[in-house]
C-alpha positions in Angstrom: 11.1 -24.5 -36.5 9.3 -21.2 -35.8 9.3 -18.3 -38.1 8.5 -15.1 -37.9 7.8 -12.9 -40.9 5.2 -9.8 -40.7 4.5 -8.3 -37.3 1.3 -10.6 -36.8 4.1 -13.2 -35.8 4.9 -11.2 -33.2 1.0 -11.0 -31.2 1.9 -14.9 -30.1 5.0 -13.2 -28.4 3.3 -10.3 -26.5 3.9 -7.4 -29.5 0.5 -6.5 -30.4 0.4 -4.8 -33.9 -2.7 -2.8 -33.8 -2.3 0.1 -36.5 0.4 2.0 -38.8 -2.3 5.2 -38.7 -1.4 6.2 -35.4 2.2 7.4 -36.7 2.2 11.2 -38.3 5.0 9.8 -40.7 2.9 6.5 -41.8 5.7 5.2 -41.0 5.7 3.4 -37.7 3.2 1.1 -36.6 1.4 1.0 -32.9 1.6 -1.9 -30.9 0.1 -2.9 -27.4 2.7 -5.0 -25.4 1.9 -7.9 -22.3 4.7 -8.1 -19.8 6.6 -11.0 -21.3 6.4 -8.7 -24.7 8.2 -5.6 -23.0 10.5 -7.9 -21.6 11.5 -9.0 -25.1 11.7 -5.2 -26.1 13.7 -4.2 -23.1 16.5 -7.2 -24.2 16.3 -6.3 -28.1 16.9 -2.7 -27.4 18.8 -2.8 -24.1 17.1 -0.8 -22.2 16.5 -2.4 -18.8 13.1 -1.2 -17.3 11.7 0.6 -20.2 8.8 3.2 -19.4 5.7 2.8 -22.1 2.8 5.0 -23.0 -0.6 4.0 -21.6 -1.5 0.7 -23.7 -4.7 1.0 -26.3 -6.3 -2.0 -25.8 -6.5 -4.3 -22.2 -5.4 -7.7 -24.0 -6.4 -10.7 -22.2 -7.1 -11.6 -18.4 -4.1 -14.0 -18.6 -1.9 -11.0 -20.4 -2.8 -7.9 -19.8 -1.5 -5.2 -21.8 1.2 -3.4 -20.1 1.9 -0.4 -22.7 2.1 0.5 -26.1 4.9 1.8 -28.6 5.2 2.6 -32.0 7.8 0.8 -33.9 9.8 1.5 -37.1 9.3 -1.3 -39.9 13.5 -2.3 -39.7 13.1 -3.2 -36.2 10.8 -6.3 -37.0 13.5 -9.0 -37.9 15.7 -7.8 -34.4 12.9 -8.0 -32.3 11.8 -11.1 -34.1 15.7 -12.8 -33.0 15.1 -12.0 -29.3 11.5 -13.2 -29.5 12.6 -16.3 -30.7 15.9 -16.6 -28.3 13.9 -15.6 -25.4 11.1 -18.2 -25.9 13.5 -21.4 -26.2 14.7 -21.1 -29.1 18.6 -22.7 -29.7 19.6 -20.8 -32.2 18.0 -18.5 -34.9 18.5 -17.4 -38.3 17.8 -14.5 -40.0 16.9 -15.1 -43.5 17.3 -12.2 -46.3 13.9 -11.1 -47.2 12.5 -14.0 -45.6 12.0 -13.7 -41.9 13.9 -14.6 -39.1 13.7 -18.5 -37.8 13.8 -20.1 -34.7 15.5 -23.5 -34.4 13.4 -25.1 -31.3 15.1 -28.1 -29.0 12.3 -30.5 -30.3 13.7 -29.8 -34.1 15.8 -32.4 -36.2 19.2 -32.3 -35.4 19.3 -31.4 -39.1 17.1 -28.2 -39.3 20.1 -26.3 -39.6 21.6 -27.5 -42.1 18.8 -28.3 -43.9 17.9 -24.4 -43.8 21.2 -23.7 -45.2 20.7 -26.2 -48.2 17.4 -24.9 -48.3 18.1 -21.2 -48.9 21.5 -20.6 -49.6 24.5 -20.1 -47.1 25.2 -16.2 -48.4 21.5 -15.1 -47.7 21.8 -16.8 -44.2 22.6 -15.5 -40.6 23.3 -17.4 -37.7 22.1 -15.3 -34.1 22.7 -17.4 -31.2 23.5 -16.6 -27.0 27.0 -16.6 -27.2 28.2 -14.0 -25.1 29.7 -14.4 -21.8 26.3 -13.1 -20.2 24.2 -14.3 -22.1 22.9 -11.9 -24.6 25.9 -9.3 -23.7 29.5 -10.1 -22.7 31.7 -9.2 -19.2 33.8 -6.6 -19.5 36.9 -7.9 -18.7 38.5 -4.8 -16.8 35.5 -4.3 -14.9 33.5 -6.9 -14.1 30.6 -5.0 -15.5 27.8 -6.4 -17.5 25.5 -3.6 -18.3 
């Protein structure tokens, strides 16, 4: 099982927290992003091919830093889900006040359930790819999927 908690979860993922002074609020917090995690961002907030400010720092030779945004503190647990989904995760479940985790294919066939004996069926939520396109669903008049 991987879980995913505070924003220095995310850094694995390719959402680089680097500081919460850069917002004029204090509210939002900066991050670099790799490739792989603006991919995640575009899918969490559905916006395919989204444009980022110049990136702060140049990350690694492997994964360079692509951008940077500054994120609100809510958005961690739904960009944690899509982090999770979109690295091979089976299913994922968002845990109230506890982080979101990932249920990985090399898990028990129990993790699940153990989860929800574990902390509580009412402060559980189950977030899988169920839609008909995978994270969205065909429209069924048009065809369309975005």
């Amino acid at each position: 099982m991987k879980t995913i908690a505070r924003w220095d979860h995310l850094a694995e993922f390719g959402i680089v927290p680097l500081t919460g002074e850069s917002c004029g609020l204090g509210y939002r917090i900066l991050c670099d992003v790799t490739a792989k995690g603006k991919g995640i961002l575009e899918k969490c907030l559905g916006i395919p091919d989204l444009h980022l400010p110049a990136n702060w720092n140049t990350g690694s030779e492997a994964e360079p830093h692509v951008g940077s945004i500054m994120l609100a503190p809510e958005l961690l647990a739904p960009i944690a889900v899509f982090a999770l989904l979109e690295n091979g995760c089976k299913e994922v479940w968002k845990v109230e006040s506890q982080g979101v985790h990932g249920i990985q294919p090399s898990d028990p066939p129990d993790t699940a359930e153990s989860l929800k004996k574990w902390i509580g069926v009412e402060r559980l939520r189950r977030l899988a790819y169920r839609g008909t396109a995978k994270d969205r669903n065909v429209h069924l008049m048009s065809g369309r999927v975005q």
